[in-house]
C-alpha positions in Angstrom: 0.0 0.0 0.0 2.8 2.2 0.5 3.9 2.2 -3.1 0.8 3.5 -3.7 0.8 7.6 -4.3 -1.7 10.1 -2.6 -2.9 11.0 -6.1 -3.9 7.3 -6.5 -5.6 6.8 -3.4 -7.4 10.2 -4.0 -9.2 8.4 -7.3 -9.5 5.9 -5.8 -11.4 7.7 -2.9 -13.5 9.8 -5.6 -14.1 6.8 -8.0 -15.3 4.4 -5.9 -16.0 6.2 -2.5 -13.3 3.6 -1.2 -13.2 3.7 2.4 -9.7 2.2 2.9 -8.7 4.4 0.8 -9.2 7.5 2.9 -8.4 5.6 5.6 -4.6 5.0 4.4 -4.3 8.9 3.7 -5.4 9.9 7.0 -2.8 7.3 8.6 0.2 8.3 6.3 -1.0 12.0 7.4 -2.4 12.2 10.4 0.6 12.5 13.0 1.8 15.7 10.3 -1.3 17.3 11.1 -1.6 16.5 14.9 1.8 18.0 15.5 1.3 20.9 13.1 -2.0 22.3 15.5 -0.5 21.1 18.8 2.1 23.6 18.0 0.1 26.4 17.4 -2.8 25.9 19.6 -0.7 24.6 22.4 -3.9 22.2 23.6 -4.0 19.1 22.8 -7.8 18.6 22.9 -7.8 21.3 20.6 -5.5 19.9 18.6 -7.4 16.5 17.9 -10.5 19.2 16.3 -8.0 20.4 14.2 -6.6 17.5 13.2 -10.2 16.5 12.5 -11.2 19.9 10.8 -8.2 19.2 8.3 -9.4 15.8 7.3 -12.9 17.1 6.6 -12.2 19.7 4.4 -9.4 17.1 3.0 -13.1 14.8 1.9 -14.5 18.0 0.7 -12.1 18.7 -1.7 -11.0 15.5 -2.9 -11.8 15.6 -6.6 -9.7 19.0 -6.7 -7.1 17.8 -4.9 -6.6 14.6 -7.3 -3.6 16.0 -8.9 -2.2 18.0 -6.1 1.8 17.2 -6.4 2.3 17.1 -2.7 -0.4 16.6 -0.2 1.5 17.2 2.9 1.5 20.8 1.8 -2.1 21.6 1.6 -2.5 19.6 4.8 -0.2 21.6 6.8 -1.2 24.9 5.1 -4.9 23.8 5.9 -4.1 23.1 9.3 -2.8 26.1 10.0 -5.7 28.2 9.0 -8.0 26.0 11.1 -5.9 26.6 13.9 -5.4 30.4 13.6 -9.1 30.6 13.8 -9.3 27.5 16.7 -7.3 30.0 18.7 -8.9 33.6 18.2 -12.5 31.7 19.2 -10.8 30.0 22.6 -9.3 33.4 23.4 -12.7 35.3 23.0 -14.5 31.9 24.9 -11.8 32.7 27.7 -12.5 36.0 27.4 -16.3 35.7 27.8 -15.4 33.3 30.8 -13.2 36.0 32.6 -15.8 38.7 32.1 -18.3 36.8 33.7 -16.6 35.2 36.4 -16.0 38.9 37.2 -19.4 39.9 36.7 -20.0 37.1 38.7 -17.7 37.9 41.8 -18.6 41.6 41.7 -22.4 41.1 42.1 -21.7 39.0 44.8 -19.4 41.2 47.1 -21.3 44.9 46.6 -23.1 46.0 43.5 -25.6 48.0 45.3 -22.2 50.0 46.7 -21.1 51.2 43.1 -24.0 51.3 41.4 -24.9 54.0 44.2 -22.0 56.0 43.2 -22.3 55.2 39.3 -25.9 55.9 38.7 -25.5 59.8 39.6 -23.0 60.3 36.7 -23.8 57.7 34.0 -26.2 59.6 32.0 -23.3 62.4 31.6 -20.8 59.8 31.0 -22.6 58.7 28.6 -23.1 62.3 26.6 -19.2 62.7 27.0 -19.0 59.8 24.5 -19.3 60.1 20.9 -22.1 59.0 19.0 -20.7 55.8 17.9 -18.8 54.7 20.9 -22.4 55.6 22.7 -24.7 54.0 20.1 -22.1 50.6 20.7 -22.7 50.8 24.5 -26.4 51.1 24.5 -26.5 48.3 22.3 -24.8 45.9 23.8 -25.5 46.3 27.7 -28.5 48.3 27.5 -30.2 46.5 24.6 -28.6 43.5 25.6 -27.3 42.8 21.8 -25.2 39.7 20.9 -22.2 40.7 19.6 -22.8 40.0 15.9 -26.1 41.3 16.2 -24.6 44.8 17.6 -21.5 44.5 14.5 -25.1 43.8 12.3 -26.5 46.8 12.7 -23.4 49.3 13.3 -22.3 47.8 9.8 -18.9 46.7 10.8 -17.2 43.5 11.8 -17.5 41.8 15.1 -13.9 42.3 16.0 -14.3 45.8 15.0 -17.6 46.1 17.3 -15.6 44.5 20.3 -12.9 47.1 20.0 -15.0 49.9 20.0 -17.2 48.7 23.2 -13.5 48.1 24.6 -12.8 52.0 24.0 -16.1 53.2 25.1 -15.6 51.4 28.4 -12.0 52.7 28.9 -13.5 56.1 28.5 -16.4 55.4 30.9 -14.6 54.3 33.3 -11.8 57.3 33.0 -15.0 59.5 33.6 -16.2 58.4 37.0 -12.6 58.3 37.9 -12.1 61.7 37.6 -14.8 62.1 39.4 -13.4 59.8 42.2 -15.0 56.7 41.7 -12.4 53.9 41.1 -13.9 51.3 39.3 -12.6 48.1 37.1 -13.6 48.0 33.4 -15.0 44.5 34.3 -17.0 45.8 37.2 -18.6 49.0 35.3 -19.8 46.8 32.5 -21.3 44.2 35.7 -23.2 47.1 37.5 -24.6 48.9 33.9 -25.7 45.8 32.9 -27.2 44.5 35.7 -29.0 48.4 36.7 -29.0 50.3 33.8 -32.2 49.0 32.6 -35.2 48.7 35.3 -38.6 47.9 34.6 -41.1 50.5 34.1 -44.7 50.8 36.2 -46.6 48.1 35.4 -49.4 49.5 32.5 -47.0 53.0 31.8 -47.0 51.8 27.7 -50.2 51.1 27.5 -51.3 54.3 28.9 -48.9 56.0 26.9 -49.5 54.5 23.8 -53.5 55.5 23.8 -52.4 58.6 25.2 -50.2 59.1 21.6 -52.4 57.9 19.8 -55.2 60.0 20.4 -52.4 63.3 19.9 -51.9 61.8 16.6 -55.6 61.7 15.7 -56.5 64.7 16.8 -53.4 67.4 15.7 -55.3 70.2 15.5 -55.3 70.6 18.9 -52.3 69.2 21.5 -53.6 67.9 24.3 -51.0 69.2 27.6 -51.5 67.0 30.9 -48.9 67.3 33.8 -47.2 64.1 34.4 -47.6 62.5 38.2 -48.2 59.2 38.6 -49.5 58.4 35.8 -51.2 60.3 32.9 -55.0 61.2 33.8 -57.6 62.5 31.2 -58.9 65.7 32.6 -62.0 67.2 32.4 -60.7 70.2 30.5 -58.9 67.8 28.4 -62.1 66.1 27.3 -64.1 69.3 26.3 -61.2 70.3 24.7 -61.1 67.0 22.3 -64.7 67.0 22.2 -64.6 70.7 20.6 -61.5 70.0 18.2 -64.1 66.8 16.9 -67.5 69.3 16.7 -65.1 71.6 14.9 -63.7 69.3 12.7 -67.5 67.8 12.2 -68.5 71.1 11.1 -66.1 72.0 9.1 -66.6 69.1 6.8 -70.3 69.4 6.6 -69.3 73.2 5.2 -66.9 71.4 3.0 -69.4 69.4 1.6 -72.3 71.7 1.1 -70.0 73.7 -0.5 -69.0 70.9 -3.0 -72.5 70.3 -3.9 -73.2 73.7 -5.0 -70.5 73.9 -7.4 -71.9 70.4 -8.6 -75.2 71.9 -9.1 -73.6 75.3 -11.3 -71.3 73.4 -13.0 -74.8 71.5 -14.4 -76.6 74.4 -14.6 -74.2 76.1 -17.1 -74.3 72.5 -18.8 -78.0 72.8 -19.3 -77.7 76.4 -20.6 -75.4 76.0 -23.1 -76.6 73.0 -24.1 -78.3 74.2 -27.5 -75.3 75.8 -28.4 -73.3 72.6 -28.0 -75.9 70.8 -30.9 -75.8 73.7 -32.7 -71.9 73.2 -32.6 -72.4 69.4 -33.1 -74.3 69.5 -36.3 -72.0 72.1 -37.9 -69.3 70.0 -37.4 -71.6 66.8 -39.2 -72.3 69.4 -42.0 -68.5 70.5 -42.1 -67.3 66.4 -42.4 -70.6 66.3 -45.6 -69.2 69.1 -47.0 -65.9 67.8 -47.0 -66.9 64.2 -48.2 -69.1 65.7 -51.2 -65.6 67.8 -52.3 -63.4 65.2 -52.0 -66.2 63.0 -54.1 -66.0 65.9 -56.5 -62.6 66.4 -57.0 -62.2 62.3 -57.8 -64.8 62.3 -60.7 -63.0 65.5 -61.8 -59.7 63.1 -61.8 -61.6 60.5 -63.7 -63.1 63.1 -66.4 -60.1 64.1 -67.3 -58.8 60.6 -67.5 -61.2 59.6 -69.7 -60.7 62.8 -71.7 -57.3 62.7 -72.2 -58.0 59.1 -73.5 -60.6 59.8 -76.7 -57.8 62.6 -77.4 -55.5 59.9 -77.8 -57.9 58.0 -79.7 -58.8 60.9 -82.2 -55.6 61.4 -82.8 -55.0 57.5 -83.5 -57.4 57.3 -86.1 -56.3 60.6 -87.8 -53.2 59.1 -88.2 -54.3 55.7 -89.6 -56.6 57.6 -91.9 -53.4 60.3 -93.0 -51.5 56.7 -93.8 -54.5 54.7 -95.9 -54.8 58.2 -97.9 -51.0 58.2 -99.1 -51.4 54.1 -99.5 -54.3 54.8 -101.5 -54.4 58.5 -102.8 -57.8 59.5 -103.7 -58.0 59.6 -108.2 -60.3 62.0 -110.0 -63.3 60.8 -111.0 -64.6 62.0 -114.3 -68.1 60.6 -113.6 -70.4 63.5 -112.5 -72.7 61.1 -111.0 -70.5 59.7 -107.3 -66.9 59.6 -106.2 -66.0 55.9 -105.7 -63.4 55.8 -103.0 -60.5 53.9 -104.3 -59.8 50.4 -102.3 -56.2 49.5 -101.4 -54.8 47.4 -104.3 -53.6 44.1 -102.8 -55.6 41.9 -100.5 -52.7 41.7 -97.6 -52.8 46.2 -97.8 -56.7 45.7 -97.1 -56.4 43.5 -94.3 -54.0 45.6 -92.5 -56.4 48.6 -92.5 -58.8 46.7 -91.6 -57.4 45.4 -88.8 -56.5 48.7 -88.0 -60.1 50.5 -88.3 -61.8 47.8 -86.4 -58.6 48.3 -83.4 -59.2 52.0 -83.5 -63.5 51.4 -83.3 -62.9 49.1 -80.4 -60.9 52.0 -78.6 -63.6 54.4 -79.0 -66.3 52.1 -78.1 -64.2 51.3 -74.6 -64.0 55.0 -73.7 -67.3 56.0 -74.8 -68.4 53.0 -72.5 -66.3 53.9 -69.6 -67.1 57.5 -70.1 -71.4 56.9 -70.1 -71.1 54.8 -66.8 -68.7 57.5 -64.7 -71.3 60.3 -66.3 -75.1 59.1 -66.9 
């Protein structure tokens, strides 16, 4: 088997799904790998996922790999990616673990004691910061945003997000100690989260809510309460509301009386000018009549002259088949005083020809004068 290459096992793994296979490559490899991420992770329960990460990706991406001209390259390269990464999610896992264990400890000792001396100055602290450090805070501990969730909506990376709540504690924390309170970076971020948020009055939003609501509905007039308890509808409050609605009642019933009398002129002038309008109507029809009858006109005019021009043309065609029988056949002097006999042509073929001629011409004439009768009865 060991004469075998990596390349072949590869096909072989791709080709035929072969088990053993796979199975030789990770054996041939697996100590390379192992070492590689014990190295650079320095745990060696990390380094077994890993080592197992490697060979996982190694079955993903078999078929591409079939070629590859040495293995143990893209193994250890892969490795090494997988634990680079392994080792920035322990250190934040550890990190998370510290920050809580802190969180933990603090609460336990005296909470109450610093928030005491916090609460006074947070809100300033706060308006010290600038508006993205402060946006980052109040999303994180007062929102209580996950960490990709806050690096969601600031539009940034989650590393990038971590760093700046890092900064805007730093600065908090600088604040109150200018102000002489001492406090840990890990202890501030325990007592804002655990105080920073308390729970309102039980039934506060939904008085509030109807209470907007109703200011939105009626913006005419702004209703003005002062704030005790809780926020009471007042008997000057109601008239008030109940005059902004008669108000508003009667100034649509003016609205609409007023639209239905320009409803009723508007058909008023309708029905005045409405002979006009025929009268307007039918010139038009006797406009498009006119206009039909001319054009009508000016086509049998175009036809007229067709036909015109035609017997013209036919005239002149049997002029000229009479000018050539007369020098065919000039006319003789006859000495009889009785009749002048018209001289025929003096062969049978010369007779035939103006015949055929004649009856050609005849036929013409007989066409037009046809054509001529049934475009003018």
């Amino acid at each position: 088997m060991n004469s075998v290459t990596d390349q072949q096992l590869l096909r072989d793994y791709t080709g035929r799904h072969s088990e053993a296979a796979f199975a030789e490559i990770v054996r041939r490899h697996i100590n390379l790998v192992y070492s590689a991420g014990l190295r650079m992770v320095r745990d060696a329960q990390l380094a077994e996922d890993v080592a197992q990460g490697v060979f996982v990706a190694l079955a993903q991406n078999a078929r591409r790999l079939e070629d590859h001209p040495v293995l143990s390259g893209w193994l250890h390269r892969t490795a090494q990616n997988l634990a680079a990464k392994a080792v920035r999610s322990d250190v934040r896992r550890r990190a998370r673990e510290q920050e809580a264990a802190a969180m933990n400890e603090l609460i336990s000792t005296e909470p109450d004691t610093v928030w005491e001396h916090v609460a006074p100055h947070l809100d300033e602290a706060l308006g010290e910061l600038n508006e993205g450090d402060r946006d980052a805070l109040l999303l994180r501990y007062f929102e209580r945003k996950s960490a990709r969730e806050m690096a969601q909506t600031l539009g940034t990376s989650e590393d990038a997000a971590q760093k700046r709540i890092s900064r805007a504690v730093e600065r908090l924390r600088e604040f109150f100690i200018k102000r002489g309170i001492s406090v840990g970076a890990s202890g501030l971020v325990v007592v804002i989260t655990a105080n920073a948020v308390q729970a309102a009055p039980v039934g506060l939003a939904a008085t509030i809510a109807t209470a907007a609501a109703l200011a939105g509905t009626t913006s005419a007039t702004t209703a003005t309460a002062t704030a005790t308890k809780g926020i009471v509808m007042t008997i000057l409050q109601k008239t008030l509301i109940t005059a902004t609605i008669v108000a508003a009642v009667g100034t649509g019933i003016y609205e609409a009386r007023h639209v239905s009398t320009l409803r009723t002129q508007v058909q008023t002038l309708q029905h005045q000018h409405s002979p006009l309008i025929e009268q307007v109507q039918q010139l038009k029809q006797s406009l498009d009549g006119a206009t039909s009858q001319v054009a009508g006109l000016q086509n049998d005019n175009q036809r007229l002259n067709r036909n015109t021009a035609e017997l013209l043309r036919l005239r002149a065609e049997v002029g000229r088949l009479r000018k050539q029988a007369e020098k065919r056949n000039p006319p003789e002097a006859d000495t009889s005083a009785a009749t002048t006999s018209i001289q025929l042509p003096k062969n049978k073929t010369e007779f035939e020809e103006v015949k055929n001629q004649m009856a050609t011409a005849l036929k013409r004439i007989g066409f037009v004068l046809r054509q001529y009768m049934t475009n003018n009865p």
